[in-house]
N, CA, C, O and CB atoms as a CASP TS submission, in Angstrom:
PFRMAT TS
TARGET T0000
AUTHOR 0000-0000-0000
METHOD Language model
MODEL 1
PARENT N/A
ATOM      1  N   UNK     1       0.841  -1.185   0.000  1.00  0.00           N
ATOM      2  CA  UNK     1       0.000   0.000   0.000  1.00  0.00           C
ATOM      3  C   UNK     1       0.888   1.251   0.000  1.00  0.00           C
ATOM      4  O   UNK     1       1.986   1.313   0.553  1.00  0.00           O
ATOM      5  CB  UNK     1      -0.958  -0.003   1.226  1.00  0.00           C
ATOM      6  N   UNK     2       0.255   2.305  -0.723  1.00  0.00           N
ATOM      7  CA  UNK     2       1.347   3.645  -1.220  1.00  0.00           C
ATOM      8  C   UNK     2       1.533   3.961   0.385  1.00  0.00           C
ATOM      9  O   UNK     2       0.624   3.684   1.168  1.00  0.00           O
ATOM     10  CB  UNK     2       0.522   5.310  -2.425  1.00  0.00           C
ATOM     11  N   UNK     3       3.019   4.682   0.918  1.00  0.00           N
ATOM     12  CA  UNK     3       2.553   6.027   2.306  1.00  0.00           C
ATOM     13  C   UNK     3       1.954   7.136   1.428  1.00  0.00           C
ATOM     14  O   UNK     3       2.243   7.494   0.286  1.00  0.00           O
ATOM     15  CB  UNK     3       4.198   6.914   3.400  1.00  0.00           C
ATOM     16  N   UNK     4       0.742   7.713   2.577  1.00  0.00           N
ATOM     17  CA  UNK     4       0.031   9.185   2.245  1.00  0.00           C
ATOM     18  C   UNK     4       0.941   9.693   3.137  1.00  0.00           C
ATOM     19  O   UNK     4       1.561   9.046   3.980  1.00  0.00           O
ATOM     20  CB  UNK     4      -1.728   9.553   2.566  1.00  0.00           C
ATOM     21  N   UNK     5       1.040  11.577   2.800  1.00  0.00           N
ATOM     22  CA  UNK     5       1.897  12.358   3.633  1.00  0.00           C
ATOM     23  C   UNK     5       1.189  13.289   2.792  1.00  0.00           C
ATOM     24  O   UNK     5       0.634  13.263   1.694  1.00  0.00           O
ATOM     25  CB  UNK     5       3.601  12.222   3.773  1.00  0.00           C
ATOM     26  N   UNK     6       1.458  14.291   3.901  1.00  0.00           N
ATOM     27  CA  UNK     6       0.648  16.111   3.557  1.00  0.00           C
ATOM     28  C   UNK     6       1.813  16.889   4.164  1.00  0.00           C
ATOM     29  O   UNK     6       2.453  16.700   5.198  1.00  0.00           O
ATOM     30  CB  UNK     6      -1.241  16.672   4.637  1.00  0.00           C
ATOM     31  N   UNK     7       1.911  17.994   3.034  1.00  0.00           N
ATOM     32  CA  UNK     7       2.186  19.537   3.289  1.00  0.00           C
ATOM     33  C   UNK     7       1.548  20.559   3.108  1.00  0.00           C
ATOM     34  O   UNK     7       0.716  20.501   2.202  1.00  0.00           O
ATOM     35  CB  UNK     7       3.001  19.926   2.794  1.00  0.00           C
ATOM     36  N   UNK     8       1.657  21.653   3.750  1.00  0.00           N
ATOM     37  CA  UNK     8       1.053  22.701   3.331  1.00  0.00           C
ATOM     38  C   UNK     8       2.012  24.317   3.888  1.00  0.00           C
ATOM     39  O   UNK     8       2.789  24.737   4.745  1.00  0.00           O
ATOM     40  CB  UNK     8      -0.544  22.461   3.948  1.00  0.00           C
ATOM     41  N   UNK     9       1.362  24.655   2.855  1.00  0.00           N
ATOM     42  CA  UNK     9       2.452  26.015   2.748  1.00  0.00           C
ATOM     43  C   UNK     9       1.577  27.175   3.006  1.00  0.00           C
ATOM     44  O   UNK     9       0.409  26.827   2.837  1.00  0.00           O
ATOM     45  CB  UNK     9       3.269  26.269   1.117  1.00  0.00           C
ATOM     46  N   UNK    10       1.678  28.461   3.361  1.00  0.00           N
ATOM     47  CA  UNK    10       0.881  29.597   3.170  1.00  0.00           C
ATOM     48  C   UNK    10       1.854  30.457   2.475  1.00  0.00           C
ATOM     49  O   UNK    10       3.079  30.541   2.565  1.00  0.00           O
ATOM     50  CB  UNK    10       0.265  30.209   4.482  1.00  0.00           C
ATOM     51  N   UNK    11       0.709  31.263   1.534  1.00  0.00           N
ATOM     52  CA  UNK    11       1.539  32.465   0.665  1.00  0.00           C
ATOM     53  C   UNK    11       0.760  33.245   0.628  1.00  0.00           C
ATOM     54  O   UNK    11      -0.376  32.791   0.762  1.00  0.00           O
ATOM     55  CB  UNK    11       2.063  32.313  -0.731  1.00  0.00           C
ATOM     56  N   UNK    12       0.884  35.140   0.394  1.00  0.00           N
ATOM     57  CA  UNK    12      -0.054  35.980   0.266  1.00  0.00           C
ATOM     58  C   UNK    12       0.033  35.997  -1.546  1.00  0.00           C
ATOM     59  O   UNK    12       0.922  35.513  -2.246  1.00  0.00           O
ATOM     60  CB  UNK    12       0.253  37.446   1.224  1.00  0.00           C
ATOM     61  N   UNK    13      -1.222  36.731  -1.981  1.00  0.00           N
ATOM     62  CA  UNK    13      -0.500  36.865  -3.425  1.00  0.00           C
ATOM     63  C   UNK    13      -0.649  38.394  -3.547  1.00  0.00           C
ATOM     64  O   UNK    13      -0.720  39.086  -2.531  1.00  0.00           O
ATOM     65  CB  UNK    13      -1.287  35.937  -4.835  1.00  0.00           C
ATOM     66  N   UNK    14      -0.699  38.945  -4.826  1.00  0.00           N
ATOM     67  CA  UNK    14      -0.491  40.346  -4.959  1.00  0.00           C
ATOM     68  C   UNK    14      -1.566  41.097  -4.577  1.00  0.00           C
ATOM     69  O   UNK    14      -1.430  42.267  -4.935  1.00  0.00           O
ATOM     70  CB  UNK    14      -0.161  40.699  -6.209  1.00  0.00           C
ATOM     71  N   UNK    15      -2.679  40.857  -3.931  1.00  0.00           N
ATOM     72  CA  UNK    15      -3.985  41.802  -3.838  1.00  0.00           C
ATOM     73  C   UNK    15      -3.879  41.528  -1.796  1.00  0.00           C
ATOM     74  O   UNK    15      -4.783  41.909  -1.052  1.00  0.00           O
ATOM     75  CB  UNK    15      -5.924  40.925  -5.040  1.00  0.00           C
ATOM     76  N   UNK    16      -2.813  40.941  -1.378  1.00  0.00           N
ATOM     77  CA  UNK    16      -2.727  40.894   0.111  1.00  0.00           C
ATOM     78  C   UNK    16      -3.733  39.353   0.557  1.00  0.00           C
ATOM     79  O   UNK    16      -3.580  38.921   1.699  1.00  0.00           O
ATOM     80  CB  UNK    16      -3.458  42.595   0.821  1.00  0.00           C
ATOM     81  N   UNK    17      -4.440  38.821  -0.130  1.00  0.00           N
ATOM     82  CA  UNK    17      -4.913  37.470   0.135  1.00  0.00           C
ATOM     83  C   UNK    17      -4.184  36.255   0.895  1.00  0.00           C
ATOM     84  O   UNK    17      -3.494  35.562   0.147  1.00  0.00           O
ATOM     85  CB  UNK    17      -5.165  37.036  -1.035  1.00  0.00           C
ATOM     86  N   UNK    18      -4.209  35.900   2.146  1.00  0.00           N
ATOM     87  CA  UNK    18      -3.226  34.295   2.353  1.00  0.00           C
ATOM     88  C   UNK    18      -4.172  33.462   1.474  1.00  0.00           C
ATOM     89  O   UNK    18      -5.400  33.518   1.405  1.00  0.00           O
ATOM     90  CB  UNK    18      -3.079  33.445   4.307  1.00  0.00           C
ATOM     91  N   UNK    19      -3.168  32.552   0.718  1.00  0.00           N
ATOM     92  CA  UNK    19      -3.116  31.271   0.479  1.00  0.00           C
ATOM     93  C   UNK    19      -2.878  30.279   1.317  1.00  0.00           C
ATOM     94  O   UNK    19      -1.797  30.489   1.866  1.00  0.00           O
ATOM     95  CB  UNK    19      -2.452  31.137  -0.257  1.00  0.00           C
ATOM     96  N   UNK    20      -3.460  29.116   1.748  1.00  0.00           N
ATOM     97  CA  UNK    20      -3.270  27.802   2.573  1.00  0.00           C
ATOM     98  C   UNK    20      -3.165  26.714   1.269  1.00  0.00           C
ATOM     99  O   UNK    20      -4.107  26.481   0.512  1.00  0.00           O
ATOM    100  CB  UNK    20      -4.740  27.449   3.787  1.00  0.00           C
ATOM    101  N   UNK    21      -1.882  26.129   1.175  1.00  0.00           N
ATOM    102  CA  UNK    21      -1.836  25.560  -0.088  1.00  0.00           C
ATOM    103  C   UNK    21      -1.445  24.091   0.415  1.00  0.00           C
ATOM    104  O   UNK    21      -0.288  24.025   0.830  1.00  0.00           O
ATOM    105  CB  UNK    21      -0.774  26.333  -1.168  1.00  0.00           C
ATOM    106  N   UNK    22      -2.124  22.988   0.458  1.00  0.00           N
ATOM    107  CA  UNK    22      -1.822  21.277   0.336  1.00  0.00           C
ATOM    108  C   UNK    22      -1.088  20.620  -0.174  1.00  0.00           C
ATOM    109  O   UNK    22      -1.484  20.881  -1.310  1.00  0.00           O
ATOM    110  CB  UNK    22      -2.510  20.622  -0.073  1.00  0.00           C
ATOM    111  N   UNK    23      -0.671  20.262  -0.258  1.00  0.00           N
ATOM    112  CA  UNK    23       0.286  19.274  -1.269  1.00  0.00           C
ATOM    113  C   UNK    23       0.326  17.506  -0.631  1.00  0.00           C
ATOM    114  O   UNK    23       1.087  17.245   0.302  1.00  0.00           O
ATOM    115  CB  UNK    23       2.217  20.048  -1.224  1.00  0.00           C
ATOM    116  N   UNK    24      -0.336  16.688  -1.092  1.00  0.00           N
ATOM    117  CA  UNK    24      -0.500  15.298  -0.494  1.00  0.00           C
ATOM    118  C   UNK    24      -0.299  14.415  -1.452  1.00  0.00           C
ATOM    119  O   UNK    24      -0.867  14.523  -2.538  1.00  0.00           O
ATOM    120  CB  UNK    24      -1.785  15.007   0.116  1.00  0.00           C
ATOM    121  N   UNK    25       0.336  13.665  -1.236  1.00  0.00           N
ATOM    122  CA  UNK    25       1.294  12.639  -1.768  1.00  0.00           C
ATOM    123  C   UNK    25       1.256  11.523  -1.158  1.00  0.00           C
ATOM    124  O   UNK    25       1.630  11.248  -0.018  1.00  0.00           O
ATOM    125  CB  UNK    25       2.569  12.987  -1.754  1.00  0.00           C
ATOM    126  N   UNK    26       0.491  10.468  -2.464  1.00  0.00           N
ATOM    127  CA  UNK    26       0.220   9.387  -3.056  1.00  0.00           C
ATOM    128  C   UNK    26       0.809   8.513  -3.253  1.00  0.00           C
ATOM    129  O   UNK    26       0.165   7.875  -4.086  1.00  0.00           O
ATOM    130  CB  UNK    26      -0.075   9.480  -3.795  1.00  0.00           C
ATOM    131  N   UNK    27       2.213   7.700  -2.889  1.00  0.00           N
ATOM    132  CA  UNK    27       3.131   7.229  -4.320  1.00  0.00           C
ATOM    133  C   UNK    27       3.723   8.839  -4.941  1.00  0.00           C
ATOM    134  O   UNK    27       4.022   9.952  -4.509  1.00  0.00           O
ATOM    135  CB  UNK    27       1.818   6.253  -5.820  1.00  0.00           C
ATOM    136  N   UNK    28       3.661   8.204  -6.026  1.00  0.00           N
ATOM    137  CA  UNK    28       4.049   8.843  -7.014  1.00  0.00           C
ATOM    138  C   UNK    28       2.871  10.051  -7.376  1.00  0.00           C
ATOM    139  O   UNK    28       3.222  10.694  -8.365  1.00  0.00           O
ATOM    140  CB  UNK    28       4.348   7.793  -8.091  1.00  0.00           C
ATOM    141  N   UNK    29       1.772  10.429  -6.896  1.00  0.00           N
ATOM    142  CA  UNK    29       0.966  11.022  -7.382  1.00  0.00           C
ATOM    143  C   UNK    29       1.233  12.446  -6.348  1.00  0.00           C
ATOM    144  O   UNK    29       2.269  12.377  -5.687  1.00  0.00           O
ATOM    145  CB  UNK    29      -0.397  10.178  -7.456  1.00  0.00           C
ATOM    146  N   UNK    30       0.689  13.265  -6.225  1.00  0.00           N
ATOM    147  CA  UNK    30       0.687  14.742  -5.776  1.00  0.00           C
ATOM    148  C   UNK    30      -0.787  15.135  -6.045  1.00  0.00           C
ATOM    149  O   UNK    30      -1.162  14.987  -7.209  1.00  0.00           O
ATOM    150  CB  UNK    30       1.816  15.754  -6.643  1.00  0.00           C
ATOM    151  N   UNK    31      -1.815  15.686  -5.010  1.00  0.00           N
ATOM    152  CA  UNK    31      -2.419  16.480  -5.527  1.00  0.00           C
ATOM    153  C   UNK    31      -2.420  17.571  -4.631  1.00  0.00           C
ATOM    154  O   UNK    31      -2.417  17.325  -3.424  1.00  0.00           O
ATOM    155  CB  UNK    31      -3.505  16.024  -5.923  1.00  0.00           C
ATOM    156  N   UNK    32      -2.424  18.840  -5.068  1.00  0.00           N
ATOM    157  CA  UNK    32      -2.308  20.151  -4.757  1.00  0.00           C
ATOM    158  C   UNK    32      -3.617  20.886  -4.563  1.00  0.00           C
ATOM    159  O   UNK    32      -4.410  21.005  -5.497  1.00  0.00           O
ATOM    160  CB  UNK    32      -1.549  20.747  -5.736  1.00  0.00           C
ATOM    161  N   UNK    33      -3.891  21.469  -3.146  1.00  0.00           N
ATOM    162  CA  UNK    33      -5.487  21.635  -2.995  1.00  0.00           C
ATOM    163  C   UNK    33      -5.177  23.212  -2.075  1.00  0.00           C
ATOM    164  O   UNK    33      -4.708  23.249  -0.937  1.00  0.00           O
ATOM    165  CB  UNK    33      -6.511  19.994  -1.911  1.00  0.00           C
ATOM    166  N   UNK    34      -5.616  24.547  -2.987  1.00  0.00           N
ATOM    167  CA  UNK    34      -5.810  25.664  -1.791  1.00  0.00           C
ATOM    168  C   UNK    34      -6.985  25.475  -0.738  1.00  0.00           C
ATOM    169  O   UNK    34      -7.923  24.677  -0.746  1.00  0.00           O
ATOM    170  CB  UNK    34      -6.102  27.102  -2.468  1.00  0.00           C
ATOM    171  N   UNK    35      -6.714  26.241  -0.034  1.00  0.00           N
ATOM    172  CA  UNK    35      -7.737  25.971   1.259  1.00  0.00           C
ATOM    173  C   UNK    35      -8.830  27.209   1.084  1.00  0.00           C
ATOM    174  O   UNK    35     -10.052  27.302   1.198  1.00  0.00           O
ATOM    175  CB  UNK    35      -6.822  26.077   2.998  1.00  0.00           C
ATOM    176  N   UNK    36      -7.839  28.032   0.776  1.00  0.00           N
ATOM    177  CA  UNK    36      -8.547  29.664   0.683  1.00  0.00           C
ATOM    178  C   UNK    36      -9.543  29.736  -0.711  1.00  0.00           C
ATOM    179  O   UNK    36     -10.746  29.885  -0.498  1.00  0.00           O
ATOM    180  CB  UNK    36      -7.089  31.073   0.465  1.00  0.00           C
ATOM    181  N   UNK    37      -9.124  29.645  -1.983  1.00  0.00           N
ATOM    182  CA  UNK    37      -9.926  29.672  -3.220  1.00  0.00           C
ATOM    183  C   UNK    37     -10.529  28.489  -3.640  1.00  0.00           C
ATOM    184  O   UNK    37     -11.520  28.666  -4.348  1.00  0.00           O
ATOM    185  CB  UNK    37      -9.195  30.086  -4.257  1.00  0.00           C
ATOM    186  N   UNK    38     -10.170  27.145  -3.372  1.00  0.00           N
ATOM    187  CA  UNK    38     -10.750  26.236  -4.164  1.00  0.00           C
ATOM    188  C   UNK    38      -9.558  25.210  -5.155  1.00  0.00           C
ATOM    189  O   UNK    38      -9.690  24.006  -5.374  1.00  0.00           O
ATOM    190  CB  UNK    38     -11.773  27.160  -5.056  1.00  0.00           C
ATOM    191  N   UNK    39      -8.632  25.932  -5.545  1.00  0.00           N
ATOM    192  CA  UNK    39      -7.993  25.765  -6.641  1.00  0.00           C
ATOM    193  C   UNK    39      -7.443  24.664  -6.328  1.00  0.00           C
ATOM    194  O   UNK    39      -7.004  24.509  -5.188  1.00  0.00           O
ATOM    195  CB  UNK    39      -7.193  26.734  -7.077  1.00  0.00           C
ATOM    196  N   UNK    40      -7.329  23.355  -7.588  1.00  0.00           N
ATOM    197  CA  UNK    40      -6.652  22.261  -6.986  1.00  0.00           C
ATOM    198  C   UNK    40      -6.090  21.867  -8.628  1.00  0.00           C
ATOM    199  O   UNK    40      -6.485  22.169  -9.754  1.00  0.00           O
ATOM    200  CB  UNK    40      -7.758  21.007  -5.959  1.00  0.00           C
ATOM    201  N   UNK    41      -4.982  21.048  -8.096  1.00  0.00           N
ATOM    202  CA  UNK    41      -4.394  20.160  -9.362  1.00  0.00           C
ATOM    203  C   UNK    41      -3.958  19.142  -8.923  1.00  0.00           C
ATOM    204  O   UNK    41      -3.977  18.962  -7.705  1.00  0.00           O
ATOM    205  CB  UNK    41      -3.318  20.677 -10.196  1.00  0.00           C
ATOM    206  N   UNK    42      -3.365  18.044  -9.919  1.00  0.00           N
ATOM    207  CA  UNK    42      -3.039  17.069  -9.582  1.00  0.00           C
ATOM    208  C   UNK    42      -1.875  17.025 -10.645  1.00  0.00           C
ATOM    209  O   UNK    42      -1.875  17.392 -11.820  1.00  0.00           O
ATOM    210  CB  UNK    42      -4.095  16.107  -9.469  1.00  0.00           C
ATOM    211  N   UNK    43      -0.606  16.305  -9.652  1.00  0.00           N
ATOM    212  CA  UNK    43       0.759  16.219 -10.129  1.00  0.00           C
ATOM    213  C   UNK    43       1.158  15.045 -10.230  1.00  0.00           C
ATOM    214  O   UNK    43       0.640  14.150  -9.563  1.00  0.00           O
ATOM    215  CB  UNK    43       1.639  16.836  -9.431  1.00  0.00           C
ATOM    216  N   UNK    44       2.069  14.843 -11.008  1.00  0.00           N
ATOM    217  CA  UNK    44       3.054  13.566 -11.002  1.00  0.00           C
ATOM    218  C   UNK    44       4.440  13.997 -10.054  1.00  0.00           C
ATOM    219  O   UNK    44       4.775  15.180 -10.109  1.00  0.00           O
ATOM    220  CB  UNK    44       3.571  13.147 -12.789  1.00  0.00           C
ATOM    221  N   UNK    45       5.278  13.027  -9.157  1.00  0.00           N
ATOM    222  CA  UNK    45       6.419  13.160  -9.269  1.00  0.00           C
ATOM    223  C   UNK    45       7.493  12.291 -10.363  1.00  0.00           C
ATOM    224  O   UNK    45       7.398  11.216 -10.956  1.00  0.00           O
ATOM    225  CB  UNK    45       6.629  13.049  -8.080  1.00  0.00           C
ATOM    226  N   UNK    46       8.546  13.362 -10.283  1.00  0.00           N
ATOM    227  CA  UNK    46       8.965  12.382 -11.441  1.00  0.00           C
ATOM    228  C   UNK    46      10.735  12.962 -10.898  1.00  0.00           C
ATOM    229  O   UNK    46      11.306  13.991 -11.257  1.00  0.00           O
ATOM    230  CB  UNK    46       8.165  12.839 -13.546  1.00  0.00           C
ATOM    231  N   UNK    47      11.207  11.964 -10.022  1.00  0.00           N
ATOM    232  CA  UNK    47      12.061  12.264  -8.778  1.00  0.00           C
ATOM    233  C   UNK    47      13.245  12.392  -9.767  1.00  0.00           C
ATOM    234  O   UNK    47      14.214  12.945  -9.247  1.00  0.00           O
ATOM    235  CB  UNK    47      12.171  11.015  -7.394  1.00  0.00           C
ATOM    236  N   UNK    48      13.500  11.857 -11.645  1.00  0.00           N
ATOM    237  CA  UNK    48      14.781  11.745 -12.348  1.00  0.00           C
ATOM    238  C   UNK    48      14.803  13.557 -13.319  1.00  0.00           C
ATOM    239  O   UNK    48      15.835  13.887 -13.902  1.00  0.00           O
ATOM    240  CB  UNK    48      14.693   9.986 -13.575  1.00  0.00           C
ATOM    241  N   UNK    49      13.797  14.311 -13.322  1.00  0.00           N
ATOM    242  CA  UNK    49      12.989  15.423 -13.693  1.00  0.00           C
ATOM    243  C   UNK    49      14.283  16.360 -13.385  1.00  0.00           C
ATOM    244  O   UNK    49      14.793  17.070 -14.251  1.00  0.00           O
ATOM    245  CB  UNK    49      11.429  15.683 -12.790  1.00  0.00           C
ATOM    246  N   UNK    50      14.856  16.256 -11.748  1.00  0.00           N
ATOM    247  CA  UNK    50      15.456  16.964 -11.603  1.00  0.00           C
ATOM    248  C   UNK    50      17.110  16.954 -10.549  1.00  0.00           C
ATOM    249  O   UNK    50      17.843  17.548  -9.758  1.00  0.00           O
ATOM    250  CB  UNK    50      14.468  17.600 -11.404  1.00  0.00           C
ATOM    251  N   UNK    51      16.788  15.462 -11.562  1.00  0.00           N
ATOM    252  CA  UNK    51      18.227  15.070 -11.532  1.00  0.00           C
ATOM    253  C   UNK    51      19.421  15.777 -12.135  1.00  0.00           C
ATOM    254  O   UNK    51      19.219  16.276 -13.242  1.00  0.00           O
ATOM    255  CB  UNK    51      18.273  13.939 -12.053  1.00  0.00           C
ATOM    256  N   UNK    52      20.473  15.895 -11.679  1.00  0.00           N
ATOM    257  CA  UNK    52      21.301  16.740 -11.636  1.00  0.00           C
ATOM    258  C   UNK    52      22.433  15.983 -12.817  1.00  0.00           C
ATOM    259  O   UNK    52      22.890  16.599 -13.780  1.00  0.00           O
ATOM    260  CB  UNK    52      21.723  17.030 -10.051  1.00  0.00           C
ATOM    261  N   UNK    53      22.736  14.589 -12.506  1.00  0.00           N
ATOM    262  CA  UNK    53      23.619  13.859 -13.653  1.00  0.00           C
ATOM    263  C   UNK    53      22.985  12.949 -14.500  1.00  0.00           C
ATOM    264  O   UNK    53      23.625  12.376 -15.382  1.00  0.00           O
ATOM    265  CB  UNK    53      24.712  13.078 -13.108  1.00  0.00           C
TER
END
Protein backbone atom coordinates (compact mmCIF):
# COMPACT_ATOMS: atom_id res chain seq x y z
CA UNK A 1 0.00 0.00 0.00
CA UNK A 2 1.35 3.65 -1.22
CA UNK A 3 2.55 6.03 2.31
CA UNK A 4 0.03 9.19 2.25
CA UNK A 5 1.90 12.36 3.63
CA UNK A 6 0.65 16.11 3.56
CA UNK A 7 2.19 19.54 3.29
CA UNK A 8 1.05 22.70 3.33
CA UNK A 9 2.45 26.01 2.75
CA UNK A 10 0.88 29.60 3.17
CA UNK A 11 1.54 32.47 0.67
CA UNK A 12 -0.05 35.98 0.27
CA UNK A 13 -0.50 36.86 -3.42
CA UNK A 14 -0.49 40.35 -4.96
CA UNK A 15 -3.99 41.80 -3.84
CA UNK A 16 -2.73 40.89 0.11
CA UNK A 17 -4.91 37.47 0.13
CA UNK A 18 -3.23 34.30 2.35
CA UNK A 19 -3.12 31.27 0.48
CA UNK A 20 -3.27 27.80 2.57
CA UNK A 21 -1.84 25.56 -0.09
CA UNK A 22 -1.82 21.28 0.34
CA UNK A 23 0.29 19.27 -1.27
CA UNK A 24 -0.50 15.30 -0.49
CA UNK A 25 1.29 12.64 -1.77
CA UNK A 26 0.22 9.39 -3.06
CA UNK A 27 3.13 7.23 -4.32
CA UNK A 28 4.05 8.84 -7.01
CA UNK A 29 0.97 11.02 -7.38
CA UNK A 30 0.69 14.74 -5.78
CA UNK A 31 -2.42 16.48 -5.53
CA UNK A 32 -2.31 20.15 -4.76
CA UNK A 33 -5.49 21.64 -3.00
CA UNK A 34 -5.81 25.66 -1.79
CA UNK A 35 -7.74 25.97 1.26
CA UNK A 36 -8.55 29.66 0.68
CA UNK A 37 -9.93 29.67 -3.22
CA UNK A 38 -10.75 26.24 -4.16
CA UNK A 39 -7.99 25.77 -6.64
CA UNK A 40 -6.65 22.26 -6.99
CA UNK A 41 -4.39 20.16 -9.36
CA UNK A 42 -3.04 17.07 -9.58
CA UNK A 43 0.76 16.22 -10.13
CA UNK A 44 3.05 13.57 -11.00
CA UNK A 45 6.42 13.16 -9.27
CA UNK A 46 8.97 12.38 -11.44
CA UNK A 47 12.06 12.26 -8.78
CA UNK A 48 14.78 11.75 -12.35
CA UNK A 49 12.99 15.42 -13.69
CA UNK A 50 15.46 16.96 -11.60
CA UNK A 51 18.23 15.07 -11.53
CA UNK A 52 21.30 16.74 -11.64
CA UNK A 53 23.62 13.86 -13.65
Amino acid sequence: MPQIDTSKVSRWDQHGREHVVRIRRTGVQRTINCETCDWRRRAQFLPWVNYPG
